[in-house]
Rosetta silent file (secondary structure, phi, psi, omega in degrees, C-alpha in Angstrom):
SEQUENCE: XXXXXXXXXXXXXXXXXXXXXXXXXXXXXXXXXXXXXXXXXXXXXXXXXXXXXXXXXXXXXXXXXXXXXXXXXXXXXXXXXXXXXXXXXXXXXXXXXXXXXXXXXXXXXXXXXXXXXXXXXXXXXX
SCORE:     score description
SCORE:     0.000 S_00000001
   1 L     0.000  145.922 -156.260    0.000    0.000    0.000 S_00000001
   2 L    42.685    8.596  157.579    1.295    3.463   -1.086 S_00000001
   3 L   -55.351  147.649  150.546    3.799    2.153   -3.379 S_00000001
   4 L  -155.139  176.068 -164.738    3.904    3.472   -6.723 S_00000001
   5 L   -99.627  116.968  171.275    5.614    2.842   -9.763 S_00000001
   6 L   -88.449  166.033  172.197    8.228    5.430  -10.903 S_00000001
   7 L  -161.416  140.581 -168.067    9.544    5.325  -14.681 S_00000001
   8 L  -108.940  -27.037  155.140   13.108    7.099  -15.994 S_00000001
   9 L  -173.315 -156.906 -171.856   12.489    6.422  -19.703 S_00000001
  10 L   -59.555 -174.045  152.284   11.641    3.705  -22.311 S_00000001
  11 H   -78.457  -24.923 -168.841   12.950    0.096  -22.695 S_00000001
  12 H   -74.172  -43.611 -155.249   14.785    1.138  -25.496 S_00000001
  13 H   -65.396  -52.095 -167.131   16.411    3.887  -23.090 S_00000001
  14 H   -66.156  -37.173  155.506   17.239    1.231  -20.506 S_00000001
  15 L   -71.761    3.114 -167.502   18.845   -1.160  -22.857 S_00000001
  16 L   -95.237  -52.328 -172.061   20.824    1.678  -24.348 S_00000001
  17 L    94.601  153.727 -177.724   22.865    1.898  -20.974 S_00000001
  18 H   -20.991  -60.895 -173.804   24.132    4.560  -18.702 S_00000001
  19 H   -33.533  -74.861 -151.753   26.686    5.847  -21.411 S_00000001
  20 H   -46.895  -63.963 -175.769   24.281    7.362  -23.535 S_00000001
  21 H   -38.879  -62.535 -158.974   22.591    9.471  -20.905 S_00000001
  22 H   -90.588  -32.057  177.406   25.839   10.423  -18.403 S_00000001
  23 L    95.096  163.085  179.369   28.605    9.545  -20.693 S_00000001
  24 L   -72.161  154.993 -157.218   31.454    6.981  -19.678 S_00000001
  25 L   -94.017  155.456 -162.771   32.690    6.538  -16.174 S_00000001
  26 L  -112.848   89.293  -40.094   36.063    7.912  -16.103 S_00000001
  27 L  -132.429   -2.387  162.361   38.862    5.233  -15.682 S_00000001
  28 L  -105.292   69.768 -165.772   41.127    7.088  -13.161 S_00000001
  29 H   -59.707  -21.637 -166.888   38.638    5.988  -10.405 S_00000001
  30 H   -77.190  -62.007 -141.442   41.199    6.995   -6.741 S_00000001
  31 H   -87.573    7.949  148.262   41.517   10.532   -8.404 S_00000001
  32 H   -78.611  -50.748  153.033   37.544   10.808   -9.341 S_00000001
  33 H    13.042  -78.700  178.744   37.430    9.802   -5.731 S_00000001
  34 H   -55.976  -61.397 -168.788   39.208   12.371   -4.341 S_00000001
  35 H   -43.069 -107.659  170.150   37.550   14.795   -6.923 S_00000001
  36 H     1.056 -116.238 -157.871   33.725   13.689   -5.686 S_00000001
  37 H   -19.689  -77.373 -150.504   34.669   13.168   -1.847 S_00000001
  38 H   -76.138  -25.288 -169.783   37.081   16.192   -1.225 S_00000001
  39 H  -132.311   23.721 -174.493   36.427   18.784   -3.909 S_00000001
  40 L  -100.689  158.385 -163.935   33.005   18.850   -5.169 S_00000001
  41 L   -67.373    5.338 -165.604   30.602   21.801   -4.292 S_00000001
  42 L  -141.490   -7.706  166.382   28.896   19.635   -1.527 S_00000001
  43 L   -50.995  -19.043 -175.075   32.255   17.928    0.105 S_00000001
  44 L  -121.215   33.981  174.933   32.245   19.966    2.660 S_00000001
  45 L   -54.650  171.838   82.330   28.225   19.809    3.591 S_00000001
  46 L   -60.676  167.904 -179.277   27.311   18.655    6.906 S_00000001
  47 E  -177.836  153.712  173.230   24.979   15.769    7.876 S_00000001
  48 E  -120.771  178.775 -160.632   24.969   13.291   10.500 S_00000001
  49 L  -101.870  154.693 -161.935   25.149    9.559   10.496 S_00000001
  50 L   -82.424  -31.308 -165.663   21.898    7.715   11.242 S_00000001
  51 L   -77.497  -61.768 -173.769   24.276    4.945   13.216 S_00000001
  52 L  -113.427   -2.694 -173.382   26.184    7.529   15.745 S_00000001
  53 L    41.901   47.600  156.801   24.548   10.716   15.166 S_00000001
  54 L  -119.374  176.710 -173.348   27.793   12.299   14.692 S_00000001
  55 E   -83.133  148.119  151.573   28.134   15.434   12.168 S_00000001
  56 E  -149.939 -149.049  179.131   30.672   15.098    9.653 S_00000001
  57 L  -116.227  144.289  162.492   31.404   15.479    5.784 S_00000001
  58 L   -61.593  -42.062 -174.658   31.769   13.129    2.806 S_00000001
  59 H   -42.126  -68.854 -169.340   35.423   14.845    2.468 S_00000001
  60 H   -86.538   29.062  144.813   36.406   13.531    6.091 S_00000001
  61 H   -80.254  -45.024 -157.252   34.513   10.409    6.022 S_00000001
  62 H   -92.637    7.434  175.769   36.229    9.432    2.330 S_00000001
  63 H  -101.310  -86.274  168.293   39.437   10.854    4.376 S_00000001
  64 H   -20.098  -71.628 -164.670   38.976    8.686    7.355 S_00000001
  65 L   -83.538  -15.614  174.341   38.313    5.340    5.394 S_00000001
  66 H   -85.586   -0.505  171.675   40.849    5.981    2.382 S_00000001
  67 H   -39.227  -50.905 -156.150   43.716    7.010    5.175 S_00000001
  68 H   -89.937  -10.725  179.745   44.980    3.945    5.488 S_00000001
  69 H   -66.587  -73.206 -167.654   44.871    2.826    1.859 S_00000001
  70 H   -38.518  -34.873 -153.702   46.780    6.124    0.730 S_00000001
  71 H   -77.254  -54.180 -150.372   49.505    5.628    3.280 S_00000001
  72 H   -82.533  -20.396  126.391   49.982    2.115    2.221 S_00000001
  73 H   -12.220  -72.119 -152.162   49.995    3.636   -1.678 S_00000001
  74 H   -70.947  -45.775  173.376   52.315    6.101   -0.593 S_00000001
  75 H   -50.065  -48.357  166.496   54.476    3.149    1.378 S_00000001
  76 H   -96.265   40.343  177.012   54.767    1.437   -2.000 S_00000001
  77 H  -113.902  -52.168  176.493   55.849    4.023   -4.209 S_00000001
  78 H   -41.416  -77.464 -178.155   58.637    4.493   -1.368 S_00000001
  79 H   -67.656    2.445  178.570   59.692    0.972   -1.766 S_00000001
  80 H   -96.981  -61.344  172.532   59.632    0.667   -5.304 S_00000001
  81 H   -18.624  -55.548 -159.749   61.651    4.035   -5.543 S_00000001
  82 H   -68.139  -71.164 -150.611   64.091    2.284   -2.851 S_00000001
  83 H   -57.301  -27.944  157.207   64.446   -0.910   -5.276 S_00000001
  84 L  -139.957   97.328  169.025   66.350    1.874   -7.684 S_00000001
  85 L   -76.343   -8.335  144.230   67.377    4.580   -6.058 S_00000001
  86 L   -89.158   13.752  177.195   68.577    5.794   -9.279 S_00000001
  87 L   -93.610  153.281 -153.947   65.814    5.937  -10.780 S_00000001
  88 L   -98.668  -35.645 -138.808   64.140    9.741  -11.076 S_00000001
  89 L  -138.043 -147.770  164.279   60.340    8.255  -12.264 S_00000001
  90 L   -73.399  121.379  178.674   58.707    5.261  -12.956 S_00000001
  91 L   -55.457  164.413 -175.944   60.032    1.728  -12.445 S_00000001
  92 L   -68.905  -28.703 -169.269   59.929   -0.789  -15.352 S_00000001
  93 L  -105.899   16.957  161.534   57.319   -2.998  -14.147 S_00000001
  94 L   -79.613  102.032  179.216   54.786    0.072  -13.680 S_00000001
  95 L   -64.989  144.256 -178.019   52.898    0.875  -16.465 S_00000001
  96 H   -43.665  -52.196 -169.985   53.036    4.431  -17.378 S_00000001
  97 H   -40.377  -59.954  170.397   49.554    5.239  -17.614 S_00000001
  98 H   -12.347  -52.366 -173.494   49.536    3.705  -14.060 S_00000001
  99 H   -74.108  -50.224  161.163   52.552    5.911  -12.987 S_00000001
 100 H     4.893  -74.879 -175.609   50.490    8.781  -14.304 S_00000001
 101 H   -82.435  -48.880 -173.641   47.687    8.297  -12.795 S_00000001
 102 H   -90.410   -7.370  161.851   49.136    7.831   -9.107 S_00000001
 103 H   -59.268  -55.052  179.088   51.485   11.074   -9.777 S_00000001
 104 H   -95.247   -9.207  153.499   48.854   13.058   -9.781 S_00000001
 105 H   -44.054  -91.875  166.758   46.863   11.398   -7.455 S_00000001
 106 H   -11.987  -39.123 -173.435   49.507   11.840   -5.105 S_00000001
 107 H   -88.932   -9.424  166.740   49.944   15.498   -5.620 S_00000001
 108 H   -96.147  -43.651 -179.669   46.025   16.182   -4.710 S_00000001
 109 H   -66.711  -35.427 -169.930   46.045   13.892   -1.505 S_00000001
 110 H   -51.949  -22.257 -161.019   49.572   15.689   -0.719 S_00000001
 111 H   -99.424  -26.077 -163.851   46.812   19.253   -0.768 S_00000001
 112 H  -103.671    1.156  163.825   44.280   17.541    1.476 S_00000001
 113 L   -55.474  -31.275 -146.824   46.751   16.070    4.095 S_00000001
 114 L   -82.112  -29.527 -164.489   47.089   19.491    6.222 S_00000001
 115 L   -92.372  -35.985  172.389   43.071   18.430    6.778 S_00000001
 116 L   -16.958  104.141  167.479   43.134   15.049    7.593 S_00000001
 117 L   -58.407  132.990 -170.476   41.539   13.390   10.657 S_00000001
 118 L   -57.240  -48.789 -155.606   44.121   12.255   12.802 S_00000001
 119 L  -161.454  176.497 -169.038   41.998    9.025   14.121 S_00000001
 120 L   -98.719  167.599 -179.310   38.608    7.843   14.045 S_00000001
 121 L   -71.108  118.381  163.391   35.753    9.303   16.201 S_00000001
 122 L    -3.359  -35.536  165.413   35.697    7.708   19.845 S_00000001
 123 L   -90.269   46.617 -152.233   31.992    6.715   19.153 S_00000001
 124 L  -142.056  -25.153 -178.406   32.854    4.583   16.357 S_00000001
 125 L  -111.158  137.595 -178.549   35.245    2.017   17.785 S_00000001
 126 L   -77.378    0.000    0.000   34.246   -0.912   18.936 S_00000001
């Protein structure tokens, strides 16, 4: 009772696929990430969580759970670097794009570090 039935277009539309509408998703997914979470006109909203009721952001929530993944990113760029310490760039068994891609990734989490939460909130750990 009180359902109702929404509709977004045809069949034809729905077999056509996302692409048509939105366009293709775009294939350097950490730094659309980043983009979306940290630097979009609504990263820095508040709202609180229906779990803990505490306020935050999407910025420091996608800060909080991607911490430990960047550090361990950033920990293996460090050790591949160390495995040739002559080397100025990208190692041989890195594909470029790859190297690319996590260069400048790196150089936007490098702007959003100064902001980071230190630890998680106190009502949160179990």
């Amino acid at each position: 009772e009180g359902a109702r039935e929404m509709s977004y277009g045809t069949k034809a539309d729905y077999f056509n696929g996302l692409e048509v509408r939105i366009g293709a998703p775009n294939p350097q997914v950490l730094g659309t990430m980043i983009e979306e979470h940290c630097n979009s006109a609504d990263s820095t909203a508040k709202w609180t969580t229906g779990n803990y009721g505490i306020e935050t952001t999407s910025r420091t929530e996608w800060l909080l759970v991607a911490g430990e993944i960047i550090d361990e990113l950033r920990d293996w760029e460090a050790e591949v670097l160390a495995l040739n310490p002559q080397a100025s760039g990208r190692p041989e068994e890195v594909p470029e794009d790859d190297w690319t891609a996590w260069q400048s990734v790196r150089q936007e989490l490098a702007k959003q570090d100064d902001t980071r939460p230190g630890e998680w909130p106190k009502e949160t750990i179990n």
